[in-house]
Backbone atoms as SQL, in Angstrom:
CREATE TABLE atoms (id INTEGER PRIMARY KEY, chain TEXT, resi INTEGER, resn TEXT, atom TEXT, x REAL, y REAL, z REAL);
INSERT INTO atoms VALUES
  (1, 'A', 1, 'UNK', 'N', -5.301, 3.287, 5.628),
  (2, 'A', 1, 'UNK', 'CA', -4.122, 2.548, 5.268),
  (3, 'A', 1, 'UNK', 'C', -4.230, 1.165, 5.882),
  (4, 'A', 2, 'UNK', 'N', -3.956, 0.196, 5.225),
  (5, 'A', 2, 'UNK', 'CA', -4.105, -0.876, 5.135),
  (6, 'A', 2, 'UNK', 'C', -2.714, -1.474, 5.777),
  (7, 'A', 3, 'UNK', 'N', -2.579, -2.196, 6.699),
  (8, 'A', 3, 'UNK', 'CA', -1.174, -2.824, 7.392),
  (9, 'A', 3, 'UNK', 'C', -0.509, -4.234, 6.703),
  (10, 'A', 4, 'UNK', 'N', 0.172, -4.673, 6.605),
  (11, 'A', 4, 'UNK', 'CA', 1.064, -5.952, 6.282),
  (12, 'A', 4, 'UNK', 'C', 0.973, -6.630, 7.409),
  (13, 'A', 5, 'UNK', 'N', -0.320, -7.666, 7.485),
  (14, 'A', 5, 'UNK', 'CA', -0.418, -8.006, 9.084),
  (15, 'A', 5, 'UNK', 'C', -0.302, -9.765, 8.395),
  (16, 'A', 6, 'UNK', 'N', -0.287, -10.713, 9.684),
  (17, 'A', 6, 'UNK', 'CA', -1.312, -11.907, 9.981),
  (18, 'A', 6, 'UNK', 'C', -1.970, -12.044, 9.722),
  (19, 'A', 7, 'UNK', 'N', -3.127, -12.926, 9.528),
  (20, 'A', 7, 'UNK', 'CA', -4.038, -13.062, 9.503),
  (21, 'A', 7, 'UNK', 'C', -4.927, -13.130, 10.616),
  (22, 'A', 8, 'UNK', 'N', -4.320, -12.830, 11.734),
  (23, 'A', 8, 'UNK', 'CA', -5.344, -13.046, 12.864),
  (24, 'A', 8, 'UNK', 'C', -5.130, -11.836, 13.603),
  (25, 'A', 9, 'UNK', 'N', -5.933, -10.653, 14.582),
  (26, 'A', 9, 'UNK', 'CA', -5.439, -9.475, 14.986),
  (27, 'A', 9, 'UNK', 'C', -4.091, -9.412, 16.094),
  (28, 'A', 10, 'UNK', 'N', -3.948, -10.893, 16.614),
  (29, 'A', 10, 'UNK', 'CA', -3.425, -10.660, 17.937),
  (30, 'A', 10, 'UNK', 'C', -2.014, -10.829, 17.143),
  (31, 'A', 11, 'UNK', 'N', -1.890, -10.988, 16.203),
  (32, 'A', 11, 'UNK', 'CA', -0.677, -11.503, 15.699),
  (33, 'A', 11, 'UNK', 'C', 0.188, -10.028, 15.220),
  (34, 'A', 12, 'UNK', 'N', -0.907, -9.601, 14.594),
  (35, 'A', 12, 'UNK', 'CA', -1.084, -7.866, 13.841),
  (36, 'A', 12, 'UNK', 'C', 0.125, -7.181, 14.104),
  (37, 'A', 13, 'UNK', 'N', 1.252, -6.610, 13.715),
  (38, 'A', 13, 'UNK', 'CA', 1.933, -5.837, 13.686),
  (39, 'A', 13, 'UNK', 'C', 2.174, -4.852, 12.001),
  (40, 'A', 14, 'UNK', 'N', 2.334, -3.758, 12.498),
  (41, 'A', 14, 'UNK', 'CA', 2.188, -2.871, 10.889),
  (42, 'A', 14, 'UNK', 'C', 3.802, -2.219, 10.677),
  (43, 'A', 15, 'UNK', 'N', 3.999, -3.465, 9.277),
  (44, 'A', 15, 'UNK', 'CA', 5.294, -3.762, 9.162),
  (45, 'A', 15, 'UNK', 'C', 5.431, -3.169, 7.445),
  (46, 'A', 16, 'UNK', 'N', 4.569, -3.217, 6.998),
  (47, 'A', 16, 'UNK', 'CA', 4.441, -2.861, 5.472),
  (48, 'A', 16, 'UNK', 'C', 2.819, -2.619, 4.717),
  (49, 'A', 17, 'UNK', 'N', 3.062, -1.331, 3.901),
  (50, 'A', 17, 'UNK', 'CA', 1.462, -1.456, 3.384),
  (51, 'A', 17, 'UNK', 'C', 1.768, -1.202, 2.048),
  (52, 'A', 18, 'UNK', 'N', 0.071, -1.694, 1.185),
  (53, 'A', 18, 'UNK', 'CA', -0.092, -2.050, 0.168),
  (54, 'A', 18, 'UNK', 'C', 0.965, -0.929, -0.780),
  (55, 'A', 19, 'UNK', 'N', 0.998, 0.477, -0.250),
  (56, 'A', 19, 'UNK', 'CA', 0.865, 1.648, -0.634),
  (57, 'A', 19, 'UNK', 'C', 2.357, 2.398, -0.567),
  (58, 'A', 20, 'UNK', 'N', 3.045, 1.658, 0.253),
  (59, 'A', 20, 'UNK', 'CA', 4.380, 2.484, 0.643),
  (60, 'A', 20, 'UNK', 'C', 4.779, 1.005, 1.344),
  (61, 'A', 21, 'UNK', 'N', 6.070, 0.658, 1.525),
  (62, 'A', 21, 'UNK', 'CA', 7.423, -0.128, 1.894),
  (63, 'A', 21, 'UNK', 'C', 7.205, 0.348, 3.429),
  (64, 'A', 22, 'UNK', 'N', 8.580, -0.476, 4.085),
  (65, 'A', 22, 'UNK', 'CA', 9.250, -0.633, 5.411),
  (66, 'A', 22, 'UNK', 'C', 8.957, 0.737, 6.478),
  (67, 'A', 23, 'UNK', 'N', 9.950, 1.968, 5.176),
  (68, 'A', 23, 'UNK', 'CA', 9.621, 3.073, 5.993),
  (69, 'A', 23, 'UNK', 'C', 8.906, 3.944, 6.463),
  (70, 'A', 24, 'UNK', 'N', 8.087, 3.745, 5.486),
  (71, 'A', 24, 'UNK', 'CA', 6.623, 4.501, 5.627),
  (72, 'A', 24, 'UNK', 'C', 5.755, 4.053, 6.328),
  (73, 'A', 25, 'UNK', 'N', 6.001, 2.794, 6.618),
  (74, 'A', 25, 'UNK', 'CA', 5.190, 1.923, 7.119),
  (75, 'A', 25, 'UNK', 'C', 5.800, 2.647, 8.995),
  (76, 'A', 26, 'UNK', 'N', 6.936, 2.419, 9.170),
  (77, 'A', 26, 'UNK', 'CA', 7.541, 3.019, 10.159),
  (78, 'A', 26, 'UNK', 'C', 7.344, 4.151, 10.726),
  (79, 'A', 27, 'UNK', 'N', 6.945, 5.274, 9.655),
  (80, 'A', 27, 'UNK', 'CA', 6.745, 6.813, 10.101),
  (81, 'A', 27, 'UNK', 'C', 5.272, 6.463, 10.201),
  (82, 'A', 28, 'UNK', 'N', 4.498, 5.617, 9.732),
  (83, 'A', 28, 'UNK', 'CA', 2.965, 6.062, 10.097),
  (84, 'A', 28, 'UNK', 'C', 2.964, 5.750, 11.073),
  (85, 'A', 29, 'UNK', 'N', 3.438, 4.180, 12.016),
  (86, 'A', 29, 'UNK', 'CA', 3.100, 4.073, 13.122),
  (87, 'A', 29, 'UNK', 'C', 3.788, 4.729, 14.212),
  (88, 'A', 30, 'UNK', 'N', 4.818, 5.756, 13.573),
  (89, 'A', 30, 'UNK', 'CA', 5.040, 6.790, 14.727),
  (90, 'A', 30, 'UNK', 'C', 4.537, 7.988, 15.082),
  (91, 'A', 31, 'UNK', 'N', 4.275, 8.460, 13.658),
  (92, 'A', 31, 'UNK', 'CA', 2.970, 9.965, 13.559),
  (93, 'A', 31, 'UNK', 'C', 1.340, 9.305, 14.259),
  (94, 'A', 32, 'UNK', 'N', 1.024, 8.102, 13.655),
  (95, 'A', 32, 'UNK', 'CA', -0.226, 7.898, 14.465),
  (96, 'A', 32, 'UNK', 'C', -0.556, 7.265, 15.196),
  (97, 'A', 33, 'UNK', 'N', 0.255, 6.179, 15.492),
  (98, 'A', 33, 'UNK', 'CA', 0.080, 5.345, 16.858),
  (99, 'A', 33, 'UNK', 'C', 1.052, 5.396, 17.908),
  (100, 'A', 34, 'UNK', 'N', 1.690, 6.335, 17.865),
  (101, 'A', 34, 'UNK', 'CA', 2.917, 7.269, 18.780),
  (102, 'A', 34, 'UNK', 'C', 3.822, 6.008, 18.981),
  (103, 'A', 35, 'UNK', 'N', 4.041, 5.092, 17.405),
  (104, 'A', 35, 'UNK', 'CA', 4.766, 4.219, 17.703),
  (105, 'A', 35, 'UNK', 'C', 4.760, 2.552, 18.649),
  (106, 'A', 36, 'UNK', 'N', 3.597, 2.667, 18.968),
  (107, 'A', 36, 'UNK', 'CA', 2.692, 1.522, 19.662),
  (108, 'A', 36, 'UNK', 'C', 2.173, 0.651, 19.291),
  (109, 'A', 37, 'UNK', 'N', 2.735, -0.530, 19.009),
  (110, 'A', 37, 'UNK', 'CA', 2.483, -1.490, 17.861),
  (111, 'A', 37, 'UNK', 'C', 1.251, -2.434, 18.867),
  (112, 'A', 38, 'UNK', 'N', 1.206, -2.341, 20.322),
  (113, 'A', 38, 'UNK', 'CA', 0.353, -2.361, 21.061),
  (114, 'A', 38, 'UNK', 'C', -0.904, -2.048, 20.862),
  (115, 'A', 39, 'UNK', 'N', -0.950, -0.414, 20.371),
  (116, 'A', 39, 'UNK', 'CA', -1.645, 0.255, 20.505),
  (117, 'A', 39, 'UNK', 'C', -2.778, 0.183, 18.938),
  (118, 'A', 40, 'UNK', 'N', -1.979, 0.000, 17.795),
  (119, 'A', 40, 'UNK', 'CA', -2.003, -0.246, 16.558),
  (120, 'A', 40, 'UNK', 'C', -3.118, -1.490, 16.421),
  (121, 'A', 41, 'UNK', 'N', -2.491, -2.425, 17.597),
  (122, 'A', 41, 'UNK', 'CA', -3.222, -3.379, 17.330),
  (123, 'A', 41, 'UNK', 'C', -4.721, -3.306, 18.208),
  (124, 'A', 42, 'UNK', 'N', -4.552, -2.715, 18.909),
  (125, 'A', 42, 'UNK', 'CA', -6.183, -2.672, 20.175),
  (126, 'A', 42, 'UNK', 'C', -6.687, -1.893, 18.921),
  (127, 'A', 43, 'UNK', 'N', -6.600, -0.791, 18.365),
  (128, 'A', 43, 'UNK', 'CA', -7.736, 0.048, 17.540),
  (129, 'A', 43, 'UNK', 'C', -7.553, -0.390, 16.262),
  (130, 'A', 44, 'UNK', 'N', -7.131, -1.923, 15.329),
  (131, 'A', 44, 'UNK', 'CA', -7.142, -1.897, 14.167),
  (132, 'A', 44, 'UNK', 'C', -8.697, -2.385, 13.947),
  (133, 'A', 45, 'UNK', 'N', -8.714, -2.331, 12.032),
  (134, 'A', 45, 'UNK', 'CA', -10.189, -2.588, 11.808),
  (135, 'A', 45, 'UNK', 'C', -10.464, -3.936, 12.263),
  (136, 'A', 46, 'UNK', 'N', -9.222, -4.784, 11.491),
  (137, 'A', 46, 'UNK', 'CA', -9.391, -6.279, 11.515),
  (138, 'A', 46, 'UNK', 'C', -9.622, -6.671, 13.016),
  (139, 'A', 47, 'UNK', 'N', -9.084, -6.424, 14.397),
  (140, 'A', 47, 'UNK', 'CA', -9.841, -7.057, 15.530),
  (141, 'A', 47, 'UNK', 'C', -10.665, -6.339, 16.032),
  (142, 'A', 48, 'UNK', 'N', -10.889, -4.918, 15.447),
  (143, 'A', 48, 'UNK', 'CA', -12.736, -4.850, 15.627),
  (144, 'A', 48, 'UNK', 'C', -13.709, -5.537, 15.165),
  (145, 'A', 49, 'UNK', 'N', -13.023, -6.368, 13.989),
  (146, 'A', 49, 'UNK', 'CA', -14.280, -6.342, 13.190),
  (147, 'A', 49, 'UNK', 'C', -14.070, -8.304, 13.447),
  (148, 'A', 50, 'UNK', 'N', -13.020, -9.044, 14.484),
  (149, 'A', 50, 'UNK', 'CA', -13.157, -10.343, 14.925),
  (150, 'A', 50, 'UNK', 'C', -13.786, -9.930, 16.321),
  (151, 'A', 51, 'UNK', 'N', -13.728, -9.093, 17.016),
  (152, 'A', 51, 'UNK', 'CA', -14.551, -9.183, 18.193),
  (153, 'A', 51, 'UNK', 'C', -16.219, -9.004, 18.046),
  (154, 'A', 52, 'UNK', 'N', -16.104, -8.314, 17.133),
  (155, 'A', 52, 'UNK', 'CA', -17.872, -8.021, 16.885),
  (156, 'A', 52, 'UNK', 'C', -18.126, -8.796, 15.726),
  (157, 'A', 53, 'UNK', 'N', -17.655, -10.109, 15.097),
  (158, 'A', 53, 'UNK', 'CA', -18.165, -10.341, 13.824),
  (159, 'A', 53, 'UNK', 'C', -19.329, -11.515, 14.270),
  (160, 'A', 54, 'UNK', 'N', -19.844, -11.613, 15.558),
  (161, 'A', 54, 'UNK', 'CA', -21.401, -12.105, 15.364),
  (162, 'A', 54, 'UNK', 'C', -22.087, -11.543, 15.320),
  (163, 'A', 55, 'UNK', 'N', -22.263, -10.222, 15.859),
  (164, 'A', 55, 'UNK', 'CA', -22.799, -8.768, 15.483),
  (165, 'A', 55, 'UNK', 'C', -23.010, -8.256, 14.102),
  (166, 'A', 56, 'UNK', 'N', -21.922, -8.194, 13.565),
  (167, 'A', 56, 'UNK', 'CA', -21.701, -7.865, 12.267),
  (168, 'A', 56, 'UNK', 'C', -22.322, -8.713, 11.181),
  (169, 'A', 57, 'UNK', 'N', -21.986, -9.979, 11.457),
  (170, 'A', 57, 'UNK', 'CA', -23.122, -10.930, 10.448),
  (171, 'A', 57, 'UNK', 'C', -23.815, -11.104, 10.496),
  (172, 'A', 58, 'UNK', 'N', -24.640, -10.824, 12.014),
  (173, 'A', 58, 'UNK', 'CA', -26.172, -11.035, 12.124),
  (174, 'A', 58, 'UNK', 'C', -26.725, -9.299, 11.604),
  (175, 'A', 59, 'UNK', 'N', -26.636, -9.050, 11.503),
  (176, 'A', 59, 'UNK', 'CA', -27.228, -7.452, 10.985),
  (177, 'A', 59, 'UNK', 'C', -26.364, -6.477, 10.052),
  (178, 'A', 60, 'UNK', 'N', -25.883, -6.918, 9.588),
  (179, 'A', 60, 'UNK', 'CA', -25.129, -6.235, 8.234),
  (180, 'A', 60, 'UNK', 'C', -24.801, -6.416, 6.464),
  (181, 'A', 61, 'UNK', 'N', -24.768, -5.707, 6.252),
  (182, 'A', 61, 'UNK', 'CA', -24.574, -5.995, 4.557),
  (183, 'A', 61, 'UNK', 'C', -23.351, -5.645, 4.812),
  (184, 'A', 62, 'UNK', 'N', -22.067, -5.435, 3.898),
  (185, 'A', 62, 'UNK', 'CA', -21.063, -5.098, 3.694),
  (186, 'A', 62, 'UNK', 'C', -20.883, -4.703, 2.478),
  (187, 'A', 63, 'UNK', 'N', -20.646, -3.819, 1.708),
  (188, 'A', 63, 'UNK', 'CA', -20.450, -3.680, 0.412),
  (189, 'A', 63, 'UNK', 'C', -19.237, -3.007, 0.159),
  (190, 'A', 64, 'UNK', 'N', -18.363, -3.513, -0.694),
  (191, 'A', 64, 'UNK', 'CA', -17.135, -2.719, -0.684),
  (192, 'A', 64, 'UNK', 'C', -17.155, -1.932, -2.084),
  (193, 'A', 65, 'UNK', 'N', -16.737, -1.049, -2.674),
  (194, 'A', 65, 'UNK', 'CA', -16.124, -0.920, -3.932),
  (195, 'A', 65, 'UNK', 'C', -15.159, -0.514, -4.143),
  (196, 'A', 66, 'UNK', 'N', -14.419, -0.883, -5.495),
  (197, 'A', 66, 'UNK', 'CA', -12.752, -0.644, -5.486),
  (198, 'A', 66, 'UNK', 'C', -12.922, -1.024, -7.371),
  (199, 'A', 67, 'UNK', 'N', -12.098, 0.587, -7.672),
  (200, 'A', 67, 'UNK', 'CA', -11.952, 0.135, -8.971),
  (201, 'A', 67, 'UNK', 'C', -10.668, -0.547, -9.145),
  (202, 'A', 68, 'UNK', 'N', -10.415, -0.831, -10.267),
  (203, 'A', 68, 'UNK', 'CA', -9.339, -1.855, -11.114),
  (204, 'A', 68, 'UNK', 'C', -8.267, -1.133, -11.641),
  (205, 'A', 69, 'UNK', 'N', -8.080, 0.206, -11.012),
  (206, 'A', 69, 'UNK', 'CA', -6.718, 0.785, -11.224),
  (207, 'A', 69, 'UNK', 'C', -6.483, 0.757, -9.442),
  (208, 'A', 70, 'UNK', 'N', -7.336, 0.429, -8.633),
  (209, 'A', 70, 'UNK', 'CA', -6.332, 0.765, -7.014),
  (210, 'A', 70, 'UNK', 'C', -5.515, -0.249, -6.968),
  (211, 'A', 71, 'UNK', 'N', -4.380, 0.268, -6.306),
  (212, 'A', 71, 'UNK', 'CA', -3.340, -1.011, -5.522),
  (213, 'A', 71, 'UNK', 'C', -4.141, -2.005, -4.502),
  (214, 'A', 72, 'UNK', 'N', -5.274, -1.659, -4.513),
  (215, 'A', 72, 'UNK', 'CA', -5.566, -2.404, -3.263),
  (216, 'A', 72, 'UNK', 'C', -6.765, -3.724, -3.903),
  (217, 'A', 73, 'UNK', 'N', -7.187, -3.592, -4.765),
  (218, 'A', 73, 'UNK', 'CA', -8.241, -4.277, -6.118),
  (219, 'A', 73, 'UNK', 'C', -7.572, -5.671, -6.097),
  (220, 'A', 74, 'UNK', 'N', -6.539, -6.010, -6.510),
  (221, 'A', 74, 'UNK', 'CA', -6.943, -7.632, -6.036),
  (222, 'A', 74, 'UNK', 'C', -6.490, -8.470, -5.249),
  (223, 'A', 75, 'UNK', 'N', -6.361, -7.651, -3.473),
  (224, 'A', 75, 'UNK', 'CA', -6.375, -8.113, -2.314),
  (225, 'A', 75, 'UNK', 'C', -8.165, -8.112, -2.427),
  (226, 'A', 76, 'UNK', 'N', -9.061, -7.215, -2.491),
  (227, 'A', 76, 'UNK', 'CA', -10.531, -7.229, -2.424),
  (228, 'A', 76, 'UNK', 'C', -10.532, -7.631, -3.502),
  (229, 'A', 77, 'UNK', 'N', -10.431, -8.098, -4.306),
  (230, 'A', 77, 'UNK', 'CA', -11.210, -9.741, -5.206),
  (231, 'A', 77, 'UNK', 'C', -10.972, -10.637, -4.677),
  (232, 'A', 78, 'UNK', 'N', -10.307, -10.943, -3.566),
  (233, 'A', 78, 'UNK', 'CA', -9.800, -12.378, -3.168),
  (234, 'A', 78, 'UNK', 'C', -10.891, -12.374, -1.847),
  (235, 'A', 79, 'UNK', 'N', -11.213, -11.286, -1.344),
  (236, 'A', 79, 'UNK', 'CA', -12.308, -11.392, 0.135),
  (237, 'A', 79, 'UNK', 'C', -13.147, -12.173, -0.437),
  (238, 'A', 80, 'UNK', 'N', -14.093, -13.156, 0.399),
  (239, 'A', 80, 'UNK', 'CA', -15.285, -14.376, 0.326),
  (240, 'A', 80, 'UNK', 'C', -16.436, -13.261, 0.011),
  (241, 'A', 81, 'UNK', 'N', -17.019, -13.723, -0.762),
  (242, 'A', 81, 'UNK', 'CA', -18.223, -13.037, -1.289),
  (243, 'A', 81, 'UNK', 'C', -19.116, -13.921, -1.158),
  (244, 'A', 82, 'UNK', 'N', -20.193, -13.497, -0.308),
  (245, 'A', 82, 'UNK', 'CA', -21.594, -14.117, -0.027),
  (246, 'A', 82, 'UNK', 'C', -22.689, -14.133, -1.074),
  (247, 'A', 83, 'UNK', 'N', -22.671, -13.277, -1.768),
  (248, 'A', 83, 'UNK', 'CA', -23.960, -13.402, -2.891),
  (249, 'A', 83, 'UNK', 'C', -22.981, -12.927, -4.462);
């Protein structure tokens, strides 16, 4: 599940997703981050993936796929594509 964040991790709070509104958004971060918007933010993808992204670009491919019926299809058409 994908969060309604910032653009930057430190900013990150999970306030809404692609997939479900306000409340759902509410019960996930209480079933899985015991409500720790703290906590939400130390283990999200996005500032794993700004703390390690010289790592990550020096030795990685990335390939995503997403068909054209997901809700989530044209947030990933808009990501920078390298080749």
């Amino acid at each position: 599940m994908i969060a309604q964040t910032n653009r930057t991790s430190s900013d990150a709070t999970i306030t809404q997703t692609p997939r479900a509104g306000r409340q759902r958004a509410a019960e996930v971060l209480k079933q899985v981050y015991g409500g720790d918007q703290e906590y939400f933010k130390s283990v999200s993808p996005q500032r794993l993936a700004e703390q390690n992204a010289e790592a990550i670009i020096e030795g990685s491919l990335v390939r995503q796929v997403c068909g054209d019926k997901d809700k989530t299809f044209g947030p990933n058409c808009r990501l920078p594509r390298t080749s």
